[in-house]
C-alpha positions as CSV (number, residue, x, y, z in Angstrom):
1,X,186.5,-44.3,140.4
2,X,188.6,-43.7,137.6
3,X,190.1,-46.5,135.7
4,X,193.6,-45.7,136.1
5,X,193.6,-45.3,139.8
6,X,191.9,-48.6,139.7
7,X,194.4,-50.8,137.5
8,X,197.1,-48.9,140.3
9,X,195.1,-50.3,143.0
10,X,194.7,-53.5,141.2
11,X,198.5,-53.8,140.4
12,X,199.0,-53.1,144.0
13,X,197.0,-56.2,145.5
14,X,198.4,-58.1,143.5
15,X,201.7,-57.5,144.2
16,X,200.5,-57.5,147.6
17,X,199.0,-61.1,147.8
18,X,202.3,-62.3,145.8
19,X,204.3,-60.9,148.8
20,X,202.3,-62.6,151.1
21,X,202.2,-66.1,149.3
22,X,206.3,-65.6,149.0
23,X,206.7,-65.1,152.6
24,X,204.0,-67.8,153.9
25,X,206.3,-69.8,151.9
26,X,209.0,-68.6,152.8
27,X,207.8,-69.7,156.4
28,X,207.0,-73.1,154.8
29,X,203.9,-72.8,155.0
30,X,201.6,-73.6,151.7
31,X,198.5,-71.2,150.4
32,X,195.5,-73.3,148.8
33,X,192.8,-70.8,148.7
34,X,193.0,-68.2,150.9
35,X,194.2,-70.7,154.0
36,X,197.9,-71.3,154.5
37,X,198.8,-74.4,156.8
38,X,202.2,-74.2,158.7
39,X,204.0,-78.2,158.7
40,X,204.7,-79.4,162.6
41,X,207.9,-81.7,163.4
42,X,206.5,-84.0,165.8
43,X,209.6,-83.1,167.8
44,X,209.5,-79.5,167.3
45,X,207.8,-78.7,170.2
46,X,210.1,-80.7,172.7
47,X,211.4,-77.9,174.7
48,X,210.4,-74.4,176.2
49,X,212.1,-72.4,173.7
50,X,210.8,-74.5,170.4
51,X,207.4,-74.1,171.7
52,X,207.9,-70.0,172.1
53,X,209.5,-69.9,168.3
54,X,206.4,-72.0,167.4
55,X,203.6,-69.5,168.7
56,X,205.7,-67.0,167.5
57,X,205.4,-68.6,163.9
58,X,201.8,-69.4,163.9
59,X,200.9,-65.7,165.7
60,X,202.8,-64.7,162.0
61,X,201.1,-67.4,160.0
62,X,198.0,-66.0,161.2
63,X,198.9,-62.1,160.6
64,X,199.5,-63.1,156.6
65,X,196.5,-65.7,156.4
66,X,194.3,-62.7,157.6
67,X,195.9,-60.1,154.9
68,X,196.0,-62.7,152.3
69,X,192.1,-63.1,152.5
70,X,191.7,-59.4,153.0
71,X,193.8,-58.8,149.9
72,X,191.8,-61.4,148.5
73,X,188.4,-60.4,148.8
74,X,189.5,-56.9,147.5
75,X,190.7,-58.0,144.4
76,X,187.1,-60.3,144.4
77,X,185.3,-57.2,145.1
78,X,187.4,-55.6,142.0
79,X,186.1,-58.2,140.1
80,X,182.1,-58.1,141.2
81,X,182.4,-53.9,140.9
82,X,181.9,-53.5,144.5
83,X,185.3,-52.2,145.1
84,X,185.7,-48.7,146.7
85,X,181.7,-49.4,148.4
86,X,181.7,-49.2,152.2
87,X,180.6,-52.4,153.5
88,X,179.1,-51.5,156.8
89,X,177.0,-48.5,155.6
90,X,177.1,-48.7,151.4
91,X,178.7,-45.2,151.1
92,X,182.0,-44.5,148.8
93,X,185.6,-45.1,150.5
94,X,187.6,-42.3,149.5
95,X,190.4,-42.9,146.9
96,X,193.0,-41.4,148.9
97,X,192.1,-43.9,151.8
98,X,192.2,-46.8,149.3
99,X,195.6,-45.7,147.9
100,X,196.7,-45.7,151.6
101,X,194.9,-49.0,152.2
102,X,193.9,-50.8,149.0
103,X,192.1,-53.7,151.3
104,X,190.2,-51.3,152.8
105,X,186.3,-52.5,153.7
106,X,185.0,-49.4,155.6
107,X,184.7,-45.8,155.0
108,X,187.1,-43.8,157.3
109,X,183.6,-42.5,159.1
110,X,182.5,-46.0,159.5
111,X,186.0,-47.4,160.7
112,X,186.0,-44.7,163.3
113,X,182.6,-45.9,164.5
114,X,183.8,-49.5,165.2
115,X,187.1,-48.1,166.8
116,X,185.0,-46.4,169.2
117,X,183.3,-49.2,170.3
């Protein structure tokens, strides 16, 4: 892959994972590692409705702890030079599907395969 594309893709997860960290904070929520914890009021979940916002939060909280350690292990994989590999069968992701999804793991033929059960 050529090294421009790849400092793009680079640039990209890591404004990525910055996003993320600003708006697991943002939910007050902290990031050490790749896990993000969410502080519970002990009197938050006194009612019906507090207890709906709070699945509601942690449902998020776990959407952005998952694309945090996706982003994550890219930008590992960036640094190891296995970046851009498939990891199911070895094979090269192509570029344009990184560009599209920079956190990608599986070649689009690969990715099909698992969608189909």
């Amino acid at each position: 892959m050529e090294e421009q594309l790849m400092k793009a893709l680079r640039d990209q997860l890591e404004e990525e994972r910055a996003s993320i960290e600003q708006q697991l904070a943002d939910l007050g929520a902290t990031v050490t590692g790749d896990v993000g914890e969410l502080p519970v009021d002990d009197g938050f979940a006194d009612s019906a409705a507090a207890t709906a916002e709070r699945a509601e939060m942690l449902s998020l909280l776990e959407q952005l702890r998952s694309s945090y350690r996706d982003v994550s292990d890219a930008l590992r994989r960036m640094d190891q030079g296995t970046y851009g590999k498939c990891e199911r069968c070895g094979g090269d992701i192509a570029p344009e599907r990184l560009q599209a999804l920079p956190a990608a793991r599986l070649c689009v033929r690969c990715k099909q395969k698992l969608a189909r059960g």
